[in-house]
Structures are given as C-alpha cells and as structure tokens.
N, C-alpha and C positions, 0 to 999 in steps of 0.2 A: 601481473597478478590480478586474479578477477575478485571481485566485489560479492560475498551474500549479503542479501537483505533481509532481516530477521524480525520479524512481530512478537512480541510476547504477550502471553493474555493468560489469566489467572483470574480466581476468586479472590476476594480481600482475605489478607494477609496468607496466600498459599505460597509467598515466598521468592513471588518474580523478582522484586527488586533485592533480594538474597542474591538469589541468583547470580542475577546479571552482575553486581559488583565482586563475588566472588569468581567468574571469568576474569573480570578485569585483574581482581588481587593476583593471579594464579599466573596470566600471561604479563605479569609485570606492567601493565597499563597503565599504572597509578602513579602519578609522581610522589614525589618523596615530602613535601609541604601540602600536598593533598591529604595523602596518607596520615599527615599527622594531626591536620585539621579534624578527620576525621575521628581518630583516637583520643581527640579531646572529646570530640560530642559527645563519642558512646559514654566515655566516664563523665560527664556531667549528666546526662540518664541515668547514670549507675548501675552499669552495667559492665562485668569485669570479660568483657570481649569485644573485639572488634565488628562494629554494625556496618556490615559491607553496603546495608541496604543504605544508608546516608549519600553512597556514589551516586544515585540515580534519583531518590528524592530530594530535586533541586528548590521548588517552589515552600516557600515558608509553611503555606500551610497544611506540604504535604508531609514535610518535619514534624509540624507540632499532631497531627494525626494518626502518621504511620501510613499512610494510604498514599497509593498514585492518581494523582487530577490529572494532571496533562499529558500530554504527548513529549516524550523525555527521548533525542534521539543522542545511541551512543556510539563510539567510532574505537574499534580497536582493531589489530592486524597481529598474526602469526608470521611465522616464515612461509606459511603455507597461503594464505587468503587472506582478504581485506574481509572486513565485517560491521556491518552498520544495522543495530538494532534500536527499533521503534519502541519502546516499556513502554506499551498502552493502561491505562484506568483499567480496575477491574469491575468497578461497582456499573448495575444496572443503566444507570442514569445520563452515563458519559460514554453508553451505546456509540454515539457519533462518533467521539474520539478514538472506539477502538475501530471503527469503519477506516478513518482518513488515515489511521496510524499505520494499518495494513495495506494499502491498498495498492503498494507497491513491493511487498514481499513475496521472495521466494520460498521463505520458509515459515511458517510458527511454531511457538513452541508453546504450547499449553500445557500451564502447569497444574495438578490436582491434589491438592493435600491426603497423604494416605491414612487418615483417620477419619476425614469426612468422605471419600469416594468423589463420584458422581456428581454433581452439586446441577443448580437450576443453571448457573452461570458458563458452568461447561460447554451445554447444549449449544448457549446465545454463540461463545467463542468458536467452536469448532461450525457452527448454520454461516458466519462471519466468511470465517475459510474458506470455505465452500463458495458461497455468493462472491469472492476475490479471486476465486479456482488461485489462491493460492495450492501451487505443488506440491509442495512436501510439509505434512507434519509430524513434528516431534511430540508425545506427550511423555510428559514427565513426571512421574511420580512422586512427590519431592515431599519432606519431613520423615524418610523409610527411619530416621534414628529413632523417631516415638513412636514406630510398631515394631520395632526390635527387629526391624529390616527384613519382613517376616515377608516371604516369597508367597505365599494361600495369600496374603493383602494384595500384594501386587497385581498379582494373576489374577485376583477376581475382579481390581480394576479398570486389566483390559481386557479380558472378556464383555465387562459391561457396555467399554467405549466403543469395541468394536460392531456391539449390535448397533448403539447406537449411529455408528458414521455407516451402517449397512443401510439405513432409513436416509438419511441425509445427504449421502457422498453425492454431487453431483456430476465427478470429473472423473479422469485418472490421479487420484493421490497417492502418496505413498503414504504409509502411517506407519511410524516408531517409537517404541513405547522403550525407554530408560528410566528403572529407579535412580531417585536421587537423594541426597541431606547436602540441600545448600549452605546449610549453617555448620557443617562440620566436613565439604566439599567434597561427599562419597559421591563417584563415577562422573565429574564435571570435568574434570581434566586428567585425569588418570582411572583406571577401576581400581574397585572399593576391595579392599580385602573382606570388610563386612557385608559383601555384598556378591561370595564367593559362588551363588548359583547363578547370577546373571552372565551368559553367556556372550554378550555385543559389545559394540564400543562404549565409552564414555561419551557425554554431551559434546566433547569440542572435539574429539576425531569423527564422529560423525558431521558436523559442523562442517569439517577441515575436508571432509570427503565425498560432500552430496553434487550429485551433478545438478548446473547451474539450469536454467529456463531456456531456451531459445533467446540468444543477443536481440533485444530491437535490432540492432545493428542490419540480420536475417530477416526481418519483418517487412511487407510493402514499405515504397518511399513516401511519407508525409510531411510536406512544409509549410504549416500553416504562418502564410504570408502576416509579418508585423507593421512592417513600413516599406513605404515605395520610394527609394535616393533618391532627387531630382537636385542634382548638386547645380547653383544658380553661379558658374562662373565661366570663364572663356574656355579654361583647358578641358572640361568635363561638361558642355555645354550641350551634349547629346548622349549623357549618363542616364540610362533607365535600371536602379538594380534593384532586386525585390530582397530584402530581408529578413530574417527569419531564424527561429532556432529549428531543426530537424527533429521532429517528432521521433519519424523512427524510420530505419533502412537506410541507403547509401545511394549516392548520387556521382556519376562524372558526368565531365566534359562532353557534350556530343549526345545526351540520354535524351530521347523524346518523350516530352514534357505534356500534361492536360492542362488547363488551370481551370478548380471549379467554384464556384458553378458552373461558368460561363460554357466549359467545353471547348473553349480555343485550345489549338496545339502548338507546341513552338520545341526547338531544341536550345539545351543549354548552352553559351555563349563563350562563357569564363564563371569559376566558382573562386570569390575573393573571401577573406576570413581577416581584415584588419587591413593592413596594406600589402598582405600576400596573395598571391595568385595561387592557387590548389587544381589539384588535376579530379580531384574526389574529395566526395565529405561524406560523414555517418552520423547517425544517429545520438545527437544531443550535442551537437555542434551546429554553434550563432555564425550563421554564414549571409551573405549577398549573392544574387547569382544572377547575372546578366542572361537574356533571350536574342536568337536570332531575328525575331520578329518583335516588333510593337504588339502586344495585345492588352486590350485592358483589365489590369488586376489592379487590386485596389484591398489596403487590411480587412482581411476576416477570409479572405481566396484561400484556398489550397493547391498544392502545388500536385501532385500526381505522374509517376512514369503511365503512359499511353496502357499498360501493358500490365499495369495495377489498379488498375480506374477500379475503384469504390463505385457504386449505386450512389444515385443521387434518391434523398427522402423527404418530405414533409411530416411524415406520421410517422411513430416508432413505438414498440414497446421498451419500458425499464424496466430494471431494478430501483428503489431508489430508497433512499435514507435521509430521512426530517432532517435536519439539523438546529432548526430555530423554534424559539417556545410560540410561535404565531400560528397557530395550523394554516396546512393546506386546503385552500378554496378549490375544488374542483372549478374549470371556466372562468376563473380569474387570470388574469393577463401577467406572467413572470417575463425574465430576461433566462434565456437558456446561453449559454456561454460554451463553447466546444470550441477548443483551443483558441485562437484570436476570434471564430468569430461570435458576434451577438446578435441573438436572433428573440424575436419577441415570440412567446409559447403560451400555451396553455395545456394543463391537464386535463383532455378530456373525458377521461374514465377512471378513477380505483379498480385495478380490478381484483386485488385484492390487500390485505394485511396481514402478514404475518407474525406472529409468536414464534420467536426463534429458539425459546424454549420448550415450549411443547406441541410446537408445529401445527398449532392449532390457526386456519386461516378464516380470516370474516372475509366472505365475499360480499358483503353486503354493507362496505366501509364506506362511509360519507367524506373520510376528512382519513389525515395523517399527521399524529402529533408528533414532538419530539422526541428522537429515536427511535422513532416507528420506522420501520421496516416492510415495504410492500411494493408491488408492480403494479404501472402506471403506463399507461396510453398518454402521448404527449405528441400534439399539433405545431410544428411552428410555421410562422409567417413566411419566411423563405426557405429553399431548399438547400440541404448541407449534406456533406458525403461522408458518414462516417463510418467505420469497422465495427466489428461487434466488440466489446470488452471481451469476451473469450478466444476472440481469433487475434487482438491487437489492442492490448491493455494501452497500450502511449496514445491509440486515438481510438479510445471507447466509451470514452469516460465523458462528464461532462458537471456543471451547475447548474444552478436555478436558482438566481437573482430576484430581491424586490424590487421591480423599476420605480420604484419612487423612494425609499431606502439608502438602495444600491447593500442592503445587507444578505448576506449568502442564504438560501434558506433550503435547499437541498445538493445531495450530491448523486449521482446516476451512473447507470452501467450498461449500456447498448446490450439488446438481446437480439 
C-alpha cells in the first residue's frame, strides 16, 4: 500500500484543522477515549458540537487561540492508501514552518474561506507549492454552508486562483478545485447533496486516486556515507564497511560505485543491513556496504553508481528560506550541511527577495530576515555533488548552520 504525503495550508481560521479532524472522524481514525476527550472540550467551550478541529490542535496554546503554531503531523489509512498529513501554521509569521512542513509533499491542499476569496495568504501558500514543485494541488473551497453553497461563489473563486497560479505556476501541476463545509462534512468523504452542481469527486476519493511522484526508489543512487566500521577484533580484523542511510534509488551486489568527492571507483562487495547479507537495497534503507577495493572514504563522502555521477560544485544558486530572527550576513562564514556532509559557506550574493504575495522582488536586498524568502549564490570551502531539488528532492535540499551557535538558520533548494 503506497504512502501520500499531504500539506495543508490555509488562512487563520479558513478551517484546515476542521478539516483534517473531520477525515479522521469519517474514516474512523479516532479512538473511542480520544473521541470522548474531545466531546468534553467542545462542551466546556460551550459549544453543542463536536470540535473536530481539537484533533490536530495539540499544543496548549493552540487550544486556548484556535490557531495552528506548529508543525502537527497526522497519520491515517483507508483500504485504499496510507496517508500522512503535515497541518502547517497559517498565519504570516511561521512562513518557515509552512516551508519545512511541505517540503516533502505530494500533494497540498489549500484551503480558502468562500466568504473572504482570495486572501493575501493564499498567494504566500500556493508561491510555497510552487518553490517545493510540489505536484498536485487541491484547493478547497471550504465554509460553501455560509454562502448557501452558492455555485457564482465558487466559480468566481477559481477563476481567480486560476489567473493567479497562470502568473506563478512554475512546474507541471495539476490544480483541483472542490467545494467544501468541513463543519457539516459536504464533499469530504462522500458528495454533498447540497452541493448537487459540483460535478467531481469528494476530497478523499480524489485523495484515494491521485497518482503518486516518481519513487525515490526511481531516482539516481545516493548514499551519503555516515560512519566507516572498523570493527577492532580477530574475526573482523580486515572489515572496511561504509554506513549510511540511502538517500535515494537502489543498489546491488556487483554495481560500480564513485565515491565523492574523491572520484575513486570500486564495486560493491556485500550489502549488510543488521546481521543480514542483502543482495539489493532502496532508497530509505540504513545499510553497510563493503568495496572490492580500499579507497578512502571517510563521513561527509557520497556514494554514486559510475553511471549517475552528479557534477561535482563549489558555487551554486538557491532557493532559500530565513528561518532564524538573526539576519542574514551576506560574506559571513555559515556551516552548509547537505546530507552528512559539512562544509563551511558563505553567501556570496542576494540576488534577490521575494514577496510571495504580491510577487513583488527587491533586487537590491542587503540582508534576509525571518521568513523571507529569496535566491542566494552560495560559495563553499570544499566541493560537494549534489542534484537540483526539482530533478531529486532527497538530495537537493540542504541547511545553513551558525558555526558558532550550531543553531539552524536557513534551509535551501539546489537550482
């Protein structure tokens, strides 16, 4: 059974965390002692309904608000599909968290209240999509119960969104637009009878039916080396095995191997995984893997079929997303982190900043605050091989460290 990964992103109070607990209620997801926990809260709010939105506002003080702060990941399955949703922040501010909360989705779902439209927050959420070339999005029109589920609302909401993702789209996406009332659960798991001009599926048969991304699994082979075994005993006394989790794509027995930077070649030996011997390994499997030859690799190496060799770079352009209230020093010395390895960097240029609301760019940016949003020319000290985040999200992506800190202060997307 395969896995979607689902983003959710919304304006404050357009209803995501409605939403999402109303899936859960509908596929039975909810234990029975959960269930009831929460039918106490909603009536000590006073409120003669069940607040499905309490499923996903876990933090105390996203309860006493009504709003989502954190990154809330939720996990439910049909007969049909596994499904793991990220209910990202909607407010301005926590920018970053809806960055980090997507950045492994196949799908989002943007929700937009059909009494306000359009909103400034849409723009940010759907420029997000885009910048993750996340694939498919859903938008949802969601409260259709307070405009009388009125089709001229709907329609003129995506009309609008569609001019707008005409200005923005950067990829191939697909965009679907379903009305919704997650508070009275029209077209979420079944269609609405109230809702008798809408043509398509409901939220969770499309869910249940979108084809999935290209497997990493499909993707060149990357194993960026963690540790080198050098087991110190008589029986394993000439054990060399390199460690690592598989970034992404699939490895046997006998595949000729780069290891970079270096450029040494070798072929695989034996692929162990615990105390078993494997003939093959895939992508997002901690494995060991013995070489025909001695070469020296050492944590921070990449591992490479001969026949996938990545570019070796020192200079690169980003995407990249502030994360910390410290601004960006243009020429100030960070730690850049791209899978195991660490590589000392600097920003050499802004080249620009974006407003991912009204697409308005400074090219004339000195600095990057937090949740700023802009492309960045970056220098590092050694040379490191990676894919672009659009050809191979599991190694395109990367950090930027304070080395003296050790605190995160951006996150990046290889172009």
């Amino acid at each position: 059974m395969d896995v979607l990964r689902i983003a959710t992103a919304g304006s404050v109070d357009d209803g995501k965390s409605t939403l999402i607990g109303r899936l859960l209620y509908e596929t039975n997801s909810i234990t029975t002692d959960r269930l009831e926990a929460i039918e106490k809260a909603s009536q000590r709010k006073g409120i003669d309904f069940l607040d499905l939105s309490l499923l996903t506002d876990g933090l105390i003080a996203e309860r006493e608000q009504g709003i989502t702060i954190d990154v809330a990941h939720i996990y439910f399955n049909t007969p049909k599909r596994k499904f793991i949703i990220a209910d990202s922040p909607g407010h301005v501010e926590y920018t970053r968290n809806m960055v980090t909360g997507a950045s492994k989705a196949d799908v989002s779902i943007i929700l937009i209240d059909a009494r306000n439209g359009i909103v400034e927050q849409t723009h940010r959420h759907f420029y997000i999509a885009n910048l993750l070339r996340t694939q498919h999005v859903i938008v949802c029109v969601n409260k259709m119960d307070l405009v009388q589920y009125s089709q001229d609302v709907f329609n003129t909401i995506k009309q609008q969104f569609e001019v707008m993702a005409a200005r923005l789209s950067k990829g191939n996406q697909s965009i679907q637009f379903i009305p919704v009332s997650s508070l009275h659960g029209d077209n979420l798991t079944k269609v609405s009878a109230q809702l008798s001009w809408y043509a398509g599926k409901p939220l969770l048969e499309t869910l249940e039916t979108l084809p999935v991304r290209e497997s990493i699994q499909h993707k060149p082979f990357r194993l960026p080396i963690q540790y080198v075994i050098r087991p110190r005993n008589e029986s394993h006394h000439d054990f060399r095995g390199y460690a690592g989790r598989i970034a992404s794509g699939a490895l046997q027995e006998g595949d000729e191997i780069v290891a970079l930077p270096s450029g040494r070649k070798s072929k695989v030996s034996k692929i162990y995984q615990h105390d078993m011997v494997l003939s093959n390994a895939k992508a997002r499997q901690s494995v060991t893997i013995t070489l025909e030859d001695d070469i020296d690799i050492s944590r921070g190496d990449t591992l490479v079929k001969t026949t996938e060799k990545p570019l070796l770079v020192n200079e690169f352009t980003a995407a990249i997303c502030w994360l910390n209230h410290v601004p960006l020093v243009p020429g100030k010395s960070y730690l850049l982190q791209h899978g195991t390895q660490v590589s000392k960097a600097k920003v050499q240029l802004i080249q620009y900043v974006e407003d991912p609301a009204s697409l308005m760019r400074i090219e004339s940016a000195s600095t990057l605050k937090m949740n700023d949003l802009g492309k960045v020319q970056i220098r590092v000290a050694k040379p490191f091989a990676p894919d672009t985040y659009e050809s191979n999200a599991a190694h395109g992506a990367f950090i930027l460290i304070d080395e003296h800190s050790n605190t995160t202060m951006a996150v990046g997307f290889i172009e």
